[in-house]
N, C-alpha and C positions, 0 to 999 in steps of 0.2 A: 504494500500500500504506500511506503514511501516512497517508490521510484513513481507511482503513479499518481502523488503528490505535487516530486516536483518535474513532472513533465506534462503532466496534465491527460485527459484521457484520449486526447485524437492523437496526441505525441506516442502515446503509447501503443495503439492502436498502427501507426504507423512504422516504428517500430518493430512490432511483431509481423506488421504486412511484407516488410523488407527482410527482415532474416528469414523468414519463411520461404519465402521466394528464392532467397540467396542457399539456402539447405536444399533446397529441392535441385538448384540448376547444379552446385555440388557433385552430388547425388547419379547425374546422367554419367554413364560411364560414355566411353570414346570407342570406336572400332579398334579390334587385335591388330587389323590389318591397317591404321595406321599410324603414322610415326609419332615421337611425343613432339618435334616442334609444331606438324601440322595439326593434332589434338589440341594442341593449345591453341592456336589459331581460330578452330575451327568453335571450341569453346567460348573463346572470348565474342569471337563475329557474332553467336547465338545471344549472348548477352547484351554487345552492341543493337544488335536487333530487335530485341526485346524492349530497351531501356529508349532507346526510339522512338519504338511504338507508344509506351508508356507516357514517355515524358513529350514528343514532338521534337520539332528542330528547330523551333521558336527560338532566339538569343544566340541559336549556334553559328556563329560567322561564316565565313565563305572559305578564307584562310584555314579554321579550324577544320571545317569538314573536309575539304580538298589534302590538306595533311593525314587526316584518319582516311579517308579513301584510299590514299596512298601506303599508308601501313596497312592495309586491307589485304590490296591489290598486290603488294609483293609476297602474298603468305604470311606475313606479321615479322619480316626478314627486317625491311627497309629500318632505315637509323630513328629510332626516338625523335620525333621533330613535332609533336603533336601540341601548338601552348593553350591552353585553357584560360580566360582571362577575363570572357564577361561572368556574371551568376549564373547561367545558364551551362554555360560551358564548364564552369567548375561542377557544377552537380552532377555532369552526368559523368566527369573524369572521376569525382569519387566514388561514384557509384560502381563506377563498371572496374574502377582499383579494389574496392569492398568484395564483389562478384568474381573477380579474378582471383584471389586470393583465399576463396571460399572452395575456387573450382582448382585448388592445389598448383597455381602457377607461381612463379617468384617474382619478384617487384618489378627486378629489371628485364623484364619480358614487355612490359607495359612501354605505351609510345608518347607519355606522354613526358615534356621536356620544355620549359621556356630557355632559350638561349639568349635574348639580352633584356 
């Protein structure tokens, strides 16, 4: 009852709607047949696609998306170049960092990166 004190009851609710969701995508195993950097990939896309659908692309710049396309499109090879910068754009890099890391990948797998 204290944490739904001080977070209140939608906070909390929200909360439980996002680990849930983050447990479950977890949860999907990958094909024997293939590899673990294209599982990873293939995982992360699923959650980019998901977190899309959920949230839209409202706030996501032009720059930002053309960068994540790009780390899409090389099999999630290409160099970290992804910068998140508006509101919009941060929520969904943390998101899909929270969803990554649920789905057993390591940080620096992730594309995203401001360089100046």
């Amino acid at each position: 009852m204290a944490l739904q004190a001080r977070i209140g009851g939608a906070g909390l609710l929200a909360v439980m709607i996002i680990f849930g969701s983050m447990a479950a995508f977890a949860q999907q195993g990958g094909s024997a047949d293939t590899d673990w950097p294209t599982e990873k990939c293939n995982r992360y896309r699923k959650a980019y696609d998901q977190s899309i659908a959920r949230l839209g692309k409202k706030g996501l710049g032009l720059d930002f998306l053309a960068s994540h396309d790009a780390f899409l499109a090389s099999n999630c090879q290409a160099r970290a170049d992804v910068c998140a910068r508006s509101k919009e754009e941060l929520e969904l890099a943390n998101r899909l960092v929270v969803m990554a890391m649920n789905a057993g990948m390591a940080s620096t797998f992730l594309p995203f990166n401001c360089r100046s």
